[in-house]
VOGU-3710 file (C-alpha; in Angstrom, 3 decimals, decimal comma):
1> xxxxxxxxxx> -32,417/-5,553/-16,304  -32,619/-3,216/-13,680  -36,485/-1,753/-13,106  -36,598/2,146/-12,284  -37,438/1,358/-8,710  -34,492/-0,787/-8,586  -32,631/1,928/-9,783  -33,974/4,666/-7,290  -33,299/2,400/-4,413  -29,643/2,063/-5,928
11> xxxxxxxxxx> -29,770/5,991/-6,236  -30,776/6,668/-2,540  -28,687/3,988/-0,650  -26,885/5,540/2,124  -24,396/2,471/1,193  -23,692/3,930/-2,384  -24,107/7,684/-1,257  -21,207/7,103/1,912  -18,886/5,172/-0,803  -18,928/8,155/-3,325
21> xxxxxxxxxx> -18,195/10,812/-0,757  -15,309/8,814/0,116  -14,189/8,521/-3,628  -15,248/12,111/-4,553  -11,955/14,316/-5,420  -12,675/17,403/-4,452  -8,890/19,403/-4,729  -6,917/19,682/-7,631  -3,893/17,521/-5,863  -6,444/14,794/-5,245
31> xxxxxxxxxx> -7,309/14,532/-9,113  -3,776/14,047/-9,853  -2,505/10,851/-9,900  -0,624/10,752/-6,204  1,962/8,174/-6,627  4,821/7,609/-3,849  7,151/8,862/-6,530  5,081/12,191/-6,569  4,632/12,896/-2,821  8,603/12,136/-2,782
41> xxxxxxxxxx> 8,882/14,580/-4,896  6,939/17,250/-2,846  8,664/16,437/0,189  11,766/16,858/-1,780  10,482/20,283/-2,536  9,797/21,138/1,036  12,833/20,275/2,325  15,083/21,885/-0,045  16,078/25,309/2,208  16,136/27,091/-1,657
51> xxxxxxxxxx> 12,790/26,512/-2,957  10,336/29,130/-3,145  8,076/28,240/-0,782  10,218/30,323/1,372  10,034/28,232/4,355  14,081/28,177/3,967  15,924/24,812/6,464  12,414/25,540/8,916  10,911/21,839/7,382  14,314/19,870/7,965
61> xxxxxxxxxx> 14,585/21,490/11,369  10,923/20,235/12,072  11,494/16,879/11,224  14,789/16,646/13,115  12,938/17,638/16,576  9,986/15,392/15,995  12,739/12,828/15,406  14,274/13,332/18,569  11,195/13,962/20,205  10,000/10,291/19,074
71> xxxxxxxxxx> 13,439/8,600/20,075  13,094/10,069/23,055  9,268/9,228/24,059  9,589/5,256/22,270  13,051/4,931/24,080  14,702/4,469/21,388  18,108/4,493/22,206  19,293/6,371/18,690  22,121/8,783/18,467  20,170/11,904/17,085
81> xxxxxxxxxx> 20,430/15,800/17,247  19,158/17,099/20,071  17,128/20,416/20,246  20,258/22,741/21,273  22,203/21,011/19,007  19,541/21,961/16,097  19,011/25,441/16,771  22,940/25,955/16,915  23,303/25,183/13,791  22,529/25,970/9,716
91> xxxxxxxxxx> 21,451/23,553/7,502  20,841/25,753/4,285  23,414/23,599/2,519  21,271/20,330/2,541  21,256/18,531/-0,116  17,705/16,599/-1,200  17,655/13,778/-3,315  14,653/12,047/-3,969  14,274/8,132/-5,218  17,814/7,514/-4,437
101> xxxxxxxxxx> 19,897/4,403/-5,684  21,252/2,754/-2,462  23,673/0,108/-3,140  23,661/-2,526/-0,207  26,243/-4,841/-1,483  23,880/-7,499/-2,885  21,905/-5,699/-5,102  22,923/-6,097/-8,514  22,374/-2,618/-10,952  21,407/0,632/-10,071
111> xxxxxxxxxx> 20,665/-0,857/-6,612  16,885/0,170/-4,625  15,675/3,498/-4,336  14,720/4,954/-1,459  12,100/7,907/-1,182  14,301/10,688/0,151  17,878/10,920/0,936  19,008/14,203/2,773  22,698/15,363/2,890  24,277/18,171/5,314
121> xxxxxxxxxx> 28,081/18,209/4,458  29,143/21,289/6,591  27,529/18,988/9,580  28,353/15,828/8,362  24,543/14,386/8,715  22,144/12,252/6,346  18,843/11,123/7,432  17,362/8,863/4,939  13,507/8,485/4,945  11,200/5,879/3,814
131> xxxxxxxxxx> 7,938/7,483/3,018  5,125/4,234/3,783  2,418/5,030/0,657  0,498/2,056/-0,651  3,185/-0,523/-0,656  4,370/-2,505/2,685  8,275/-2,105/2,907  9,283/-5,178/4,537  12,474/-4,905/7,103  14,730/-6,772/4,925
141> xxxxxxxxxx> 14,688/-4,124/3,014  14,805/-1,606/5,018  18,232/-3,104/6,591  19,299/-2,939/3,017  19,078/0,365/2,814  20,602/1,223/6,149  23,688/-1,180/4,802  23,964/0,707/1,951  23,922/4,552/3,229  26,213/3,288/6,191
151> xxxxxxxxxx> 28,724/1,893/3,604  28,445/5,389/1,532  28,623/7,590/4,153  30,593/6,168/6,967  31,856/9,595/8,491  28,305/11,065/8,873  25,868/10,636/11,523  23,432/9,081/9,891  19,506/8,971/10,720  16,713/6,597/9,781
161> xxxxxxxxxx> 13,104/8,162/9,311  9,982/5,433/8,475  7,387/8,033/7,647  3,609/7,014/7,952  -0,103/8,721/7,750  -0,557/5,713/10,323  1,183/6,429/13,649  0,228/2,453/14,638  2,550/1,337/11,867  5,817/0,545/13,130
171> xxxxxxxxxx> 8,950/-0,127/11,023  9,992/-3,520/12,319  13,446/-2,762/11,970  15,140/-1,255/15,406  17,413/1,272/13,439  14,003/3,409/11,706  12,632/5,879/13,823  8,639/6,153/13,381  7,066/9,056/12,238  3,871/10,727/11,370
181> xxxxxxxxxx> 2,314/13,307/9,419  0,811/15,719/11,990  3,762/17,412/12,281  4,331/18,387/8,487  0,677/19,734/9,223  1,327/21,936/11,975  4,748/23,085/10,713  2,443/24,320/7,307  -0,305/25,741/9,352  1,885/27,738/10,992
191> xxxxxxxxxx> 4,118/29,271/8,071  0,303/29,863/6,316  -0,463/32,014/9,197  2,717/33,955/8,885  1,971/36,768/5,918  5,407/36,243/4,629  4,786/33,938/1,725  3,801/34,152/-1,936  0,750/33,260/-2,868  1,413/30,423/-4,967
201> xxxxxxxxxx> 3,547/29,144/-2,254  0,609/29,182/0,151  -2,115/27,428/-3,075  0,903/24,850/-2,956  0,985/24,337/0,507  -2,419/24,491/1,319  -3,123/21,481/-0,848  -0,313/19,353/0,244  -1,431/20,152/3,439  -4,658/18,940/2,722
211> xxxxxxxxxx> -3,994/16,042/1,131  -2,103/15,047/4,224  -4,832/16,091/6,387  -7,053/13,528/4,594  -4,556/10,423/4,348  -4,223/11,246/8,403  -7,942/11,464/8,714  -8,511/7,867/6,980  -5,277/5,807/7,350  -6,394/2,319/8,782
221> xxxxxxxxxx> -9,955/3,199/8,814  -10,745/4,078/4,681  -10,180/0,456/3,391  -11,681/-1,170/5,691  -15,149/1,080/5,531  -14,809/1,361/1,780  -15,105/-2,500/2,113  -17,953/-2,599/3,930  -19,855/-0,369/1,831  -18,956/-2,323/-0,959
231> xxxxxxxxxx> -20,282/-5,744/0,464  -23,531/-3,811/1,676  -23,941/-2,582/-2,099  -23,299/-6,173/-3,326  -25,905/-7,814/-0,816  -28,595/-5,402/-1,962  -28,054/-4,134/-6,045  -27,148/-7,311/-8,214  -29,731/-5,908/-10,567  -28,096/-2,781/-10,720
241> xxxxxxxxxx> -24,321/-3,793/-10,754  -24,667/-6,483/-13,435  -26,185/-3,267/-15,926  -22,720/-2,170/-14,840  -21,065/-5,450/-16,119  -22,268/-5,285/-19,257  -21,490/-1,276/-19,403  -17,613/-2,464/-18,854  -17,957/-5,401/-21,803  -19,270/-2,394/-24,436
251> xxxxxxxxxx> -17,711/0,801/-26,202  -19,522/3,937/-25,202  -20,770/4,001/-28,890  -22,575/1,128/-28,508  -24,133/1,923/-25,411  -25,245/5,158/-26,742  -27,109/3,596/-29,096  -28,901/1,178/-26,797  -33,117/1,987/-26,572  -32,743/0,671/-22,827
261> xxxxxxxxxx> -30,110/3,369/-21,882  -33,485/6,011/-21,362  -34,492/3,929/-18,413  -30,840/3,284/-17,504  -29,090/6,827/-18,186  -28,595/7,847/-14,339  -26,387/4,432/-14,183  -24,553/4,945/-17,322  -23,475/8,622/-15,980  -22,365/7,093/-12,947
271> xxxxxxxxxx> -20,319/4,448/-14,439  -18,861/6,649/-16,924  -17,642/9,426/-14,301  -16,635/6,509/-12,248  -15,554/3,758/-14,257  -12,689/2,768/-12,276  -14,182/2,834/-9,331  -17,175/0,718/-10,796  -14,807/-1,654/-11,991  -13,145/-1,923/-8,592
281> xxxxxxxxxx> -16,606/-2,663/-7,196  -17,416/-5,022/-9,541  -14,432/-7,024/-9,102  -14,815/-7,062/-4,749  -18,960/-7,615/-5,236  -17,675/-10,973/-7,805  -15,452/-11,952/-4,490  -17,092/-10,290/-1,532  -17,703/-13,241/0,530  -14,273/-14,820/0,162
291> xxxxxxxxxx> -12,552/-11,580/0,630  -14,499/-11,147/4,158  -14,464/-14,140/5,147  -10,454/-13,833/5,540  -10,180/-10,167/6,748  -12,276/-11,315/9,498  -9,884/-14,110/10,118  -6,655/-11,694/9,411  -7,497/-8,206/9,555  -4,814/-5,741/8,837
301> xxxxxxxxxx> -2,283/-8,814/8,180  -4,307/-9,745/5,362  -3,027/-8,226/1,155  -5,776/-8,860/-1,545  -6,093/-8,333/-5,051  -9,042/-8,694/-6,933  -9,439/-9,310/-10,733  -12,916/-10,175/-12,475  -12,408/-13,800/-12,710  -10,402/-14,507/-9,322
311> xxxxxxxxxx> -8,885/-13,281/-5,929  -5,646/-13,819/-4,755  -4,893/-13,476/-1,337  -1,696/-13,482/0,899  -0,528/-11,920/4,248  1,914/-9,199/4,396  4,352/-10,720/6,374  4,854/-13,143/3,331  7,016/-9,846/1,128  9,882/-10,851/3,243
321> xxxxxxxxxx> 10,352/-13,806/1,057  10,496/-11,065/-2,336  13,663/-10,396/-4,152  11,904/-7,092/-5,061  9,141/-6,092/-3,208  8,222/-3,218/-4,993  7,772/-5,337/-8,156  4,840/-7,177/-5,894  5,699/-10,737/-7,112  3,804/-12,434/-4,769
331> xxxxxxxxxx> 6,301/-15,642/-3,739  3,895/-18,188/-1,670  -0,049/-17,037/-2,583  -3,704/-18,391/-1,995  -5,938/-18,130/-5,303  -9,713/-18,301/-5,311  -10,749/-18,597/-8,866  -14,419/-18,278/-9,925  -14,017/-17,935/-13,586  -14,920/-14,615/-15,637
341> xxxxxxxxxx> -19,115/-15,704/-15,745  -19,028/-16,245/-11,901  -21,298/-19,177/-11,670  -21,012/-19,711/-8,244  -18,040/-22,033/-7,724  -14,534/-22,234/-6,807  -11,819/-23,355/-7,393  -8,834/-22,587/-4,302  -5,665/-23,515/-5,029  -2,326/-22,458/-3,095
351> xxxxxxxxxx> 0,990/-22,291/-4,190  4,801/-20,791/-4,326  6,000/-18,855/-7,167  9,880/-18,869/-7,109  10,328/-16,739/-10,097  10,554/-13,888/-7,604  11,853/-15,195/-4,404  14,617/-13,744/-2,266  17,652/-15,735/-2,800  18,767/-16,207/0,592
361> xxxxxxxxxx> 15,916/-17,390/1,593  14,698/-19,761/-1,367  16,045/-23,000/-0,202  13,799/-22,638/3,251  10,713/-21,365/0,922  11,427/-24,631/-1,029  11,505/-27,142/2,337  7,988/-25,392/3,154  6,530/-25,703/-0,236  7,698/-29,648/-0,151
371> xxxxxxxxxx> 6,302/-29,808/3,311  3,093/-28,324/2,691  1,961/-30,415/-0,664  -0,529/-32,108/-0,782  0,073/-36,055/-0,437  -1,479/-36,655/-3,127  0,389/-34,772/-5,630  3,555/-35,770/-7,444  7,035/-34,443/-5,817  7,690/-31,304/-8,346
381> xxxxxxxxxx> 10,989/-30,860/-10,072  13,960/-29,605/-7,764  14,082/-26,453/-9,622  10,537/-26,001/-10,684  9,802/-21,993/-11,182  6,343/-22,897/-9,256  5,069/-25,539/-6,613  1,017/-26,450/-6,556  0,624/-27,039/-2,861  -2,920/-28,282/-2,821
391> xxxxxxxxxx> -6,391/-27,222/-4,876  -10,345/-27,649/-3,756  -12,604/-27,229/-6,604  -16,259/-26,744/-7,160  -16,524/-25,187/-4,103  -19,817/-22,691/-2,728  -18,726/-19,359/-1,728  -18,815/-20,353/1,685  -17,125/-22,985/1,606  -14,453/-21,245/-0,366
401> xxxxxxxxxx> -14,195/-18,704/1,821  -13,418/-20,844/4,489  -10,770/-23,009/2,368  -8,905/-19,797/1,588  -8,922/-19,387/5,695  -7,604/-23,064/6,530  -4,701/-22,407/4,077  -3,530/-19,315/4,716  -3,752/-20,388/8,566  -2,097/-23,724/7,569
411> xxxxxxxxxx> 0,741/-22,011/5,346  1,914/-19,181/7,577  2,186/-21,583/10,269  4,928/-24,470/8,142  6,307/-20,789/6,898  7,162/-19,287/9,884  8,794/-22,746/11,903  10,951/-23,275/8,472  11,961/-19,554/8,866  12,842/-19,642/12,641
421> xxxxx> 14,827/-23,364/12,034  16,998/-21,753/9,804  17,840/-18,731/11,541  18,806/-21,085/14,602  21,244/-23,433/12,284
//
């Protein structure tokens, strides 16, 4: 049980006061739920040249100069509009479509959507963007999409926007032109400034504009000090977290009636107001010395997902080997498992689920999962939906931590040479 002093130090850490501010929503756009569907959705709206936010074609316009402004600064080489070519011309017939089916050839159904697709019939143009927000998009898949559009609309010039907060994010695929977000932000500043617009266009605005002015402000940067914040907080309030543990095992009613809540009520408001992100905290503090032990080891290349009773861990590079990625069915996988008590063991095991694997690549994902087995474990089935590749158990944080390491190392490495031998034969 957590003493009042305990609590006050909690209360007063510049750890836990830094990590709210960062988690505080402040604007009514932040306390919606922003999913990639939804910020599609407003750059659908901004880009339609009929909307009332009475911006008319001035957004598209925007993005097609910073396009060729990028292609021409990167050295690109793409075949894009240039400036005299823009201003010469109307584009108040686009045509937006947001979360659009593209149909490469191989996909099977409705096909993948992509975030925005914009149409210009009168100047035969579509520039498709991929709008980077939360999820990787691997290149694969990107080239998929460029397949597709290319087979739809084989008169047109066609364009290839990867939009990201982070400007250091690149596409990996040579026909996607990077972009940013500063530009959206200077092309609303400007219109704000204007006097010509409603005012429920500007309220609309305004908040998009923040919202993008944040993302910009903590791309790359928020993870990684949310992280530390969170393995300060572990380090220094065990006392005070596990009164949080057993606030997430009980109903509200029960807690109510609990004689300790008096000494504990400034920790039950917190949790309640911030379950989720208590919850988050609690699962990272279970796992926080596995989980850092790797990012220092990986860093950006590194994709974790915590759970109360184990981490699973993978790098990014590895979605190449997803049918799907956006159904995140992680296909080869590192798992530190410390049970739902946390008693201070581990138990690591890595392995390769096939139940979502790419087919063209499966039969290489199958040599490497054969070549990376343990010895000492039976050869699985031919066609067995998963492959055990090896397991530690009973292992010390530490220890685990360092496990995790070795086989991520050890698996990227057999991953990568069974890649590049079959894209030589």
């Amino acid at each position: 049980m957590a003493t009042k002093a305990q609590i006050d130090l909690f209360l007063s850490d510049p750890s836990y006061l830094a990590l709210i501010g960062l988690e505080r929503e402040h604007r009514l756009l932040f306390i919606t739920d922003l999913t990639e569907t939804r910020i599609s959705a407003f750059l659908g709206w901004l880009f339609r040249p009929q909307e009332g936010h009475g911006i008319g074609d001035q957004a598209f316009r925007e993005l097609l100069l910073n396009v060729w402004r990028t292609n021409l600064r990167e050295e690109l080489g793409h075949d894009v509009l240039a400036p005299r070519d823009i201003l010469g011309k109307t584009f108040r017939d686009l045509l937006v479509h947001t979360e659009y089916r593209v149909h490469s050839g191989k996909d099977a159904g409705k096909g993948r959507p992509i975030d925005l697709l914009l149409v210009s019939r009168q100047n035969k143009l579509v520039v498709a963007i991929e709008n980077k927000f939360g999820s990787a998009v691997h290149s694969d898949q990107l080239t998929a999409y460029r397949n597709g559009i290319a087979k739809a609309f084989p008169s047109y010039r066609q364009t290839y926007v990867y939009l990201d907060s982070n400007e250091e994010n690149k596409p990996g695929n040579d026909y996607w032109i990077p972009l940013g977000y500063q530009w959206m932000i200077d092309l609303i500043s400007t219109h704000q400034k204007s006097g010509l617009l409603s005012d429920r266009s500007l309220d609309a605005l305004d908040q998009f504009k923040d919202y993008l002015t944040e993302d910009l402000a903590l791309s790359g940067k928020r993870e990684e000090e949310k992280d530390t914040l969170i393995e300060s907080i572990a380090r220094g309030h065990d006392s005070v977290l596990d009164v949080f543990r057993n606030y997430r095992k009980e109903r509200i009613s029960d807690l109510l009636e609990d004689p300790s809540v008096t000494i504990h009520e400034p920790l039950l408001i917190e949790y309640q107001q911030r379950r989720g992100l208590w919850n988050d905290v609690l699962d990272q503090a279970r796992h926080v010395g596995v989980v850092q032990a790797a990012k220092r080891a990986f860093g950006a290349q590194l994709e974790v997902a915590t759970g109360p009773a184990e981490v699973r861990l993978r790098l990014k590079s590895w979605a190449r080997f997803e049918a799907d990625p956006d159904k995140n069915k992680w296909v080869p996988r590192v798992v530190a498992w410390s049970g739902r008590e946390g008693k201070g063991k581990y138990n690591v095991w890595s392995f390769a689920n096939f139940r979502g694997v790419n087919p063209d690549v499966e039969t290489g994902v199958r040599a490497a999962a054969l070549q990376l087995r343990d010895s000492n474990l039976k050869k699985p089935p031919g066609a067995a939906q998963w492959v055990r590749l090896g397991l530690a158990e009973g292992l010390p944080i530490d220890r685990a931590g360092a496990h995790v390491v070795s086989e991520l190392m050890r698996m990227d490495k057999v991953l990568t040479a069974v890649e590049a031998d079959a894209a030589v034969s």
